[in-house]
N, C-alpha and C positions, 0 to 999 in steps of 0.2 A: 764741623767740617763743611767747606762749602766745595762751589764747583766750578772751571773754569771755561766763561762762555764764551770769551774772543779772547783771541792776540792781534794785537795791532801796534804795527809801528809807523814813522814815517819816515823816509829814508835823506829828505833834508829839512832844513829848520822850516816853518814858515810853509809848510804844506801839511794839508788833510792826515791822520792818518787812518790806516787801510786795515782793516782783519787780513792776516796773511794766516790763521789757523793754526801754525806753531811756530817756533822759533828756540832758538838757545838763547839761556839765559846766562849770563858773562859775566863771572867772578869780577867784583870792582868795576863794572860796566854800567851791565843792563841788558837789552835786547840786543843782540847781535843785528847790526846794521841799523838800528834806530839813529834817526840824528839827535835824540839829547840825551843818548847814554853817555858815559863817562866817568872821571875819576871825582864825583861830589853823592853827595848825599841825595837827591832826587835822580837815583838811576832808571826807577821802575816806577809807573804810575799808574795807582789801581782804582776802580767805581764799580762802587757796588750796582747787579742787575737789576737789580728790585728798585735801586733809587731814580735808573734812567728807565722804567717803565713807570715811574708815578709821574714822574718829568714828558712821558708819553701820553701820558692819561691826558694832560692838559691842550692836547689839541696839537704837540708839536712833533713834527718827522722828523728824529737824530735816527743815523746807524752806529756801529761799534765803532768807538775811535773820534768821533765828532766831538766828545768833551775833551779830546788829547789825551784820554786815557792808553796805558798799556794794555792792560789785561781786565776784564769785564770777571765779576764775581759774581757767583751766585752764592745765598746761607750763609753770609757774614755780615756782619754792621761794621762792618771797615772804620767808620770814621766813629763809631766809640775804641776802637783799639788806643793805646795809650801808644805814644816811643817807645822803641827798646822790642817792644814786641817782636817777636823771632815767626815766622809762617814757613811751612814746607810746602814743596810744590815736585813731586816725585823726589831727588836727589839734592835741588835746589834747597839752599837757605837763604829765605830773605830777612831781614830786621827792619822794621817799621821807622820811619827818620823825621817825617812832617806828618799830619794832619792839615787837610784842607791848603791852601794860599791867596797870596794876594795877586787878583787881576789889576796891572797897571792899564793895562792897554783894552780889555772887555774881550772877548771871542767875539766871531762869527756870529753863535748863538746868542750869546745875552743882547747884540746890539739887533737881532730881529726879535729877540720874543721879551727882552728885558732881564731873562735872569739867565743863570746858568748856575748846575749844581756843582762842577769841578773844585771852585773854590773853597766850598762848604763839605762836602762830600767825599771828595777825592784824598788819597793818601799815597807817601811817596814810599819806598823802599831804597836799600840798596841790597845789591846779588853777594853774600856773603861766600856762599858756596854753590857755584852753575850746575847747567845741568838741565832739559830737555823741558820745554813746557808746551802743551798743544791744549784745543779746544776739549773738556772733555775729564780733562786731569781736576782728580782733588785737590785741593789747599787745604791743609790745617794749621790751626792753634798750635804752637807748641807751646804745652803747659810745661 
């Protein structure tokens, strides 16, 4: 079981996004008012807490949302999850769609410090079944 440490959306393409602390999570969407939810398979983008605090350790100041993550996790290795994998989040059902992707273009991040862990790290979802998700709320495994 882990824990959830931000929500963050951003509300058009091509800007920062913000911890806004909860939000609804939109069957076939994603974040309600995010700009890259929608009807594909990268609705919901997740990074592990623990991976952007070893990524802090190295000297560098990120907040919640600077890797373009959605929602910030605590007590999960997100990026061993396989596909397919199913996550609740109070009422919510999410299913696992990617692992990791390809930066074309580099963030913000990687072109000041060289790397960035999104790519590597990061994993996408889509919202199968909505439903309320804030700072605070469990996530689990469904086995």
């Amino acid at each position: 079981m882990g824990k959830i440490m931000a929500v963050c959306i951003s509300e058009k393409k091509g800007t920062q996004k913000k911890d806004i602390k909860e939000c609804e999570l939109v069957e076939n969407f994603g974040l309600k008012n995010d700009a890259h939810g929608g009807k594909w398979h990268r609705q919901v983008s997740l990074l592990s807490y623990e991976k952007i605090e070893d990524f802090k350790a190295k000297g560098v100041q990120v907040g919640d949302g600077d890797f373009g993550e959605n929602l910030v996790v605590s007590g999960i290795d997100l990026s061993s999850l396989p596909v397919g994998t199913k996550l609740t989040v109070n009422d919510a059902l999410l299913e696992v769609t990617q692992i990791g992707k390809e930066c074309h273009h580099h963030c913000q991040i990687y072109h000041a410090v060289g790397d960035c862990i999104m790519p590597r790290e990061g994993i996408f979802v889509r919202v199968l079944k909505g439903g309320a998700v804030k700072t605070g709320d469990e996530i689990s495994i469904v086995e």
